[in-house]
C-alpha positions as CSV (number, residue, x, y, z in Angstrom):
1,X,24.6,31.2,3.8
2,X,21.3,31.2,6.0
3,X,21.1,34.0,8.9
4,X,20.1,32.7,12.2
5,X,16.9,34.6,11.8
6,X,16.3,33.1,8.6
7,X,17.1,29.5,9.8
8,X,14.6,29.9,12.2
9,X,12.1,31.5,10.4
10,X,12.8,28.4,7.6
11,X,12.0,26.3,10.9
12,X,9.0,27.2,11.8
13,X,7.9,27.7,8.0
14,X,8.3,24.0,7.7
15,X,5.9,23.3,10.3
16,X,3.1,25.5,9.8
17,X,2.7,24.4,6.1
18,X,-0.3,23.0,5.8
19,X,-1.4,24.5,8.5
20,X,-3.8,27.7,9.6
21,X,-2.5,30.7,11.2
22,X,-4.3,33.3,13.0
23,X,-3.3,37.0,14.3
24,X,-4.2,37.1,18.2
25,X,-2.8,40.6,18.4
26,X,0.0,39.4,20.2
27,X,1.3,36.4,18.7
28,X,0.1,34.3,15.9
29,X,-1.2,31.1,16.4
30,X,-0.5,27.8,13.9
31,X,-3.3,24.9,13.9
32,X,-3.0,21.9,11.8
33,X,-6.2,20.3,10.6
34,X,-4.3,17.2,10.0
35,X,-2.7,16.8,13.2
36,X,-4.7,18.9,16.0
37,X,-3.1,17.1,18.7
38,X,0.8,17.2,17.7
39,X,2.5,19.9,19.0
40,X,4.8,20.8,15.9
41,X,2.2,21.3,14.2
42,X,0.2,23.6,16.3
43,X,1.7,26.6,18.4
44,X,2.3,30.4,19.4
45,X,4.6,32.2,17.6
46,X,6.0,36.1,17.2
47,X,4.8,36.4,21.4
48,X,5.1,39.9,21.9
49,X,3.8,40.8,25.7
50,X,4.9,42.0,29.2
51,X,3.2,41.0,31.7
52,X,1.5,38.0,33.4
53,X,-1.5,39.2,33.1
54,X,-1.1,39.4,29.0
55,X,0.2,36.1,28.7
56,X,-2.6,34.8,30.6
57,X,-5.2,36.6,27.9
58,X,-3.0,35.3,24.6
59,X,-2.9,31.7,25.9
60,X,-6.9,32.1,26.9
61,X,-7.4,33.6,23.1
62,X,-5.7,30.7,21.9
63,X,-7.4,28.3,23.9
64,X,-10.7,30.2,22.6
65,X,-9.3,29.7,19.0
66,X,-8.4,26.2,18.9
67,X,-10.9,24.6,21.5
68,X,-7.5,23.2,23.4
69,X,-4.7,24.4,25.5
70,X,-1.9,25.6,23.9
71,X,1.1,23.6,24.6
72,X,3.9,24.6,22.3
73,X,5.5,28.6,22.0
74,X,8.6,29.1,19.3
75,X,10.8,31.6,20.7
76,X,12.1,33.5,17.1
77,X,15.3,35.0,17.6
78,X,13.8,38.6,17.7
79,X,11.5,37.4,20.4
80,X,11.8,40.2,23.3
81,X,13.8,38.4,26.1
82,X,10.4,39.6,28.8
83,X,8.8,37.1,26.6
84,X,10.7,33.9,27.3
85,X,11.3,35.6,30.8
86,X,7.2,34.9,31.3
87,X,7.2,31.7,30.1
88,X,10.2,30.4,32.2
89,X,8.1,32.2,35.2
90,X,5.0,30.0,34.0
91,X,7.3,26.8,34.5
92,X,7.2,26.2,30.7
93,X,9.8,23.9,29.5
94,X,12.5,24.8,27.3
95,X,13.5,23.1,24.4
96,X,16.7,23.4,22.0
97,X,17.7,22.4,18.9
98,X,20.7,23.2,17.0
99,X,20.0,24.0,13.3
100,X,23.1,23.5,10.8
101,X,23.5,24.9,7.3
102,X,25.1,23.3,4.1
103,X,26.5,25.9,2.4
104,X,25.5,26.9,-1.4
105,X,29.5,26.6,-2.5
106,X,29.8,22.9,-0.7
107,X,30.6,20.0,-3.2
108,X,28.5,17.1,-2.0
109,X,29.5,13.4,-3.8
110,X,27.0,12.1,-5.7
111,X,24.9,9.3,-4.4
112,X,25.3,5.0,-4.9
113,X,21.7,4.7,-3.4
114,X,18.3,5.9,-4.9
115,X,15.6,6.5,-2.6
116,X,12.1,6.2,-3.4
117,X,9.7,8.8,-3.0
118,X,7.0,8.2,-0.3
119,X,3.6,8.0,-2.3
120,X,1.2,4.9,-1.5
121,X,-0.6,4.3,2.0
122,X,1.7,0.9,2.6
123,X,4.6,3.6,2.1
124,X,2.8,5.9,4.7
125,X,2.7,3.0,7.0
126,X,6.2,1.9,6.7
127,X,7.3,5.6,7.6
128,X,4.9,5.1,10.4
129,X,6.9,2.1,11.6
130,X,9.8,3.8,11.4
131,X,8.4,7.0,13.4
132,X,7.3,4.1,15.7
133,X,10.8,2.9,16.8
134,X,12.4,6.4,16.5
135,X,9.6,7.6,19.2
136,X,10.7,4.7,21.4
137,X,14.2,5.0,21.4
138,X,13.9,8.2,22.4
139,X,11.9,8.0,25.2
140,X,13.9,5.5,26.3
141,X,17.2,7.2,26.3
142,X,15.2,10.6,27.7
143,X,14.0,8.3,30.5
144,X,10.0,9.6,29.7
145,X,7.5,7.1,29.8
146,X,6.4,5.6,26.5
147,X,4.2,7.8,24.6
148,X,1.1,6.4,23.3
149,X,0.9,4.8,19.7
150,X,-1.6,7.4,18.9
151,X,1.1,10.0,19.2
152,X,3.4,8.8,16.7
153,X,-0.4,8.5,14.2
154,X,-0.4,12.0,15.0
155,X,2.9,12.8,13.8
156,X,2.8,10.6,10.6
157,X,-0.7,12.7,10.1
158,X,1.3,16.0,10.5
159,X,4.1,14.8,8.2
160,X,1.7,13.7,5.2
161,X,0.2,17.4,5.2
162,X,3.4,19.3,4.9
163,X,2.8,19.5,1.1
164,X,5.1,20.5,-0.6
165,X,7.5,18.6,1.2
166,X,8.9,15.1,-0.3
167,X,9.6,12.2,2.2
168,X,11.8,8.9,0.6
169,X,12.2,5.9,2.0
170,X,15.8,4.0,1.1
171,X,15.8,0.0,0.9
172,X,18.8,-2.0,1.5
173,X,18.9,-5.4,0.1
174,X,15.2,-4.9,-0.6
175,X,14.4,-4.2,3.3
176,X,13.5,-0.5,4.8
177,X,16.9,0.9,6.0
178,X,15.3,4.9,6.9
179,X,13.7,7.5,5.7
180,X,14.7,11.5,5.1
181,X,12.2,13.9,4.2
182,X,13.0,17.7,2.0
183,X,11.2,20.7,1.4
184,X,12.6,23.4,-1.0
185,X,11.5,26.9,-0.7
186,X,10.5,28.9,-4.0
187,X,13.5,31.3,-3.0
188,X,16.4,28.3,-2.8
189,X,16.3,28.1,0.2
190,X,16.0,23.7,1.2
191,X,15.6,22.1,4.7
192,X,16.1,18.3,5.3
193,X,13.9,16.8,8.5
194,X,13.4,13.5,9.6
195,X,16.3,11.6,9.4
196,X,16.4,8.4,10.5
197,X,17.8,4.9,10.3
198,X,16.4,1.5,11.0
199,X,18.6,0.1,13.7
200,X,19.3,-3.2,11.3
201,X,20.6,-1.0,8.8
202,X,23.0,1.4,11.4
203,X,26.6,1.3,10.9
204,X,26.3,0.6,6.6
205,X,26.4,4.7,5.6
206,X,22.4,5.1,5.4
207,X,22.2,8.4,6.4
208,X,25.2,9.5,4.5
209,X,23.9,8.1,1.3
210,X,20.4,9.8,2.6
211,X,21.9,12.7,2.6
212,X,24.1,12.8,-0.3
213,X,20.6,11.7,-2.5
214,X,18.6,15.1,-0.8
215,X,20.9,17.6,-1.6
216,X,21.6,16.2,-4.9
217,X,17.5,16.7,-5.8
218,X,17.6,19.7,-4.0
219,X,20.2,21.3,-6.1
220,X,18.9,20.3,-9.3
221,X,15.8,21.9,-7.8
222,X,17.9,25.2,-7.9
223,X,18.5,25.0,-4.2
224,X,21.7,27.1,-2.6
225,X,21.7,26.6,1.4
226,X,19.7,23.9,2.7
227,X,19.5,23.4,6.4
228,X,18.8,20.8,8.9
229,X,17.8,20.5,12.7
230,X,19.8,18.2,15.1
231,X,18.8,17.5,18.8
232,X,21.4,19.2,21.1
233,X,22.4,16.4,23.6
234,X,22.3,13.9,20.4
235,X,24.8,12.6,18.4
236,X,23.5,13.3,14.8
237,X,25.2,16.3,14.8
238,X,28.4,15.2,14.8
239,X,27.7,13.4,11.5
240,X,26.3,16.5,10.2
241,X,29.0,18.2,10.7
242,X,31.6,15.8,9.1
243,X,29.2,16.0,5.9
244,X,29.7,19.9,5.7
245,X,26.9,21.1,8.0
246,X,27.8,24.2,9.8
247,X,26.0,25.2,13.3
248,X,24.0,28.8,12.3
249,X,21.8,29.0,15.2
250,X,20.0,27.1,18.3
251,X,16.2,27.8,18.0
252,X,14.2,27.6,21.3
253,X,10.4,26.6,22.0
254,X,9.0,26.2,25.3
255,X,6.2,23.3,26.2
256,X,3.9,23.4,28.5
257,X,4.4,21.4,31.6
């Protein structure tokens, strides 16, 4: 199995490949060339101050790093508590998500569906699509305005420079049904992201079959646990746990307002 420190240093491993990180004395800081102006992709991490005062000078040296303000901070579960204490003060936002582990010993069935992997730029731009509907639908049921199409670019940009992680798209009946994306660790370590379904396509076992095809590639990669990230007020982790998933740990972040 995955410790929770370990799931959530896979986490936040996932997003910063690709990407540059730089020691501010007290935190690090994750840029992405790719993606400057998506928030996964750039943030604080390993905070370590105590007062207002310090918090102030990390976000300034950040700011003095990047050119921008930073707007994302991952709270790591060995995160002193004064830290998210400061932030919470700040009236940064707090964000949850529930991370789940598939254990090494679990038998998965094999797959009835191939999926393709994502390779050519009209592939890029069907994931793009995809990203496109998922962005809306949530900001829908979240009741935020609609973000920009320029923001789901961004993310798409992020995505293709996670190298080496492998997004597939699966077809049913020759039409896009979703796309998964999975990233193996050299240590065996696997994490799935990006799960999603094309709402003509919910209801038919996508994800499932999604699923079942990921962790079948990622074992014959030599994987043992491979983990994946569910929203905590959503209902994809009810499916992820029926597959075998078990909740490890909630990692935190905190967005500025």
């Amino acid at each position: 199995m995955i410790r929770a420190d370990e799931a959530a240093e896979l986490v936040e491993q996932f997003w910063s490949l690709g990407g540059e990180t730089t020691d501010l004395g007290t935190g690090r800081y994750v840029r992405s060339p790719a993606a400057p102006d998506h928030p996964l992709g750039n943030f604080l991490t390993s905070v370590d101050v105590g007062t207002e005062d310090e918090l102030t000078a990390l976000l300034a040296k950040a700011r003095s790093h990047t050119g921008v303000a930073c707007g994302r901070v991952l709270v790591p579960p060995r995160t002193p508590h004064r830290v998210e204490a400061l932030f919470a003060l700040a009236g940064w936002t707090l964000e949850t998500q529930l991370q789940l582990v598939l254990p090494d010993s679990a038998v998965v069935a094999p797959a009835t569906a191939t999926l393709e992997p994502v390779r050519s730029e009209q592939d890029w731009q069907i994931v793009e699509d995809l990203f496109r509907i998922d962005h809306i639908e949530e900001d829908r049921r979240t009741g935020r305005d609609e973000r920009p199409a320029a923001d789901t670019h961004q993310a798409v940009l992020l995505r293709r420079s996670l190298a080496p992680v492998t997004y597939f798209l699966a077809r049913r009946e020759s039409r896009v049904a979703g796309c998964i994306a999975l990233w193996v660790r050299a240590d065996g370590f696997a994490m799935i992201e990006d799960v999603f379904v094309h709402p003509g396509a919910r209801g038919q076992s996508v994800a499932r079959e999604m699923l079942r095809h990921v962790v079948g590639i990622a074992r014959e990669r030599g994987a043992g646990p491979v983990l994946i990230g569910a929203e905590v007020d959503d209902t994809p982790k009810h499916l992820y746990a029926r597959f075998g998933f078990r909740p490890t740990v909630v990692t935190r972040s905190y967005h500025a307002s």
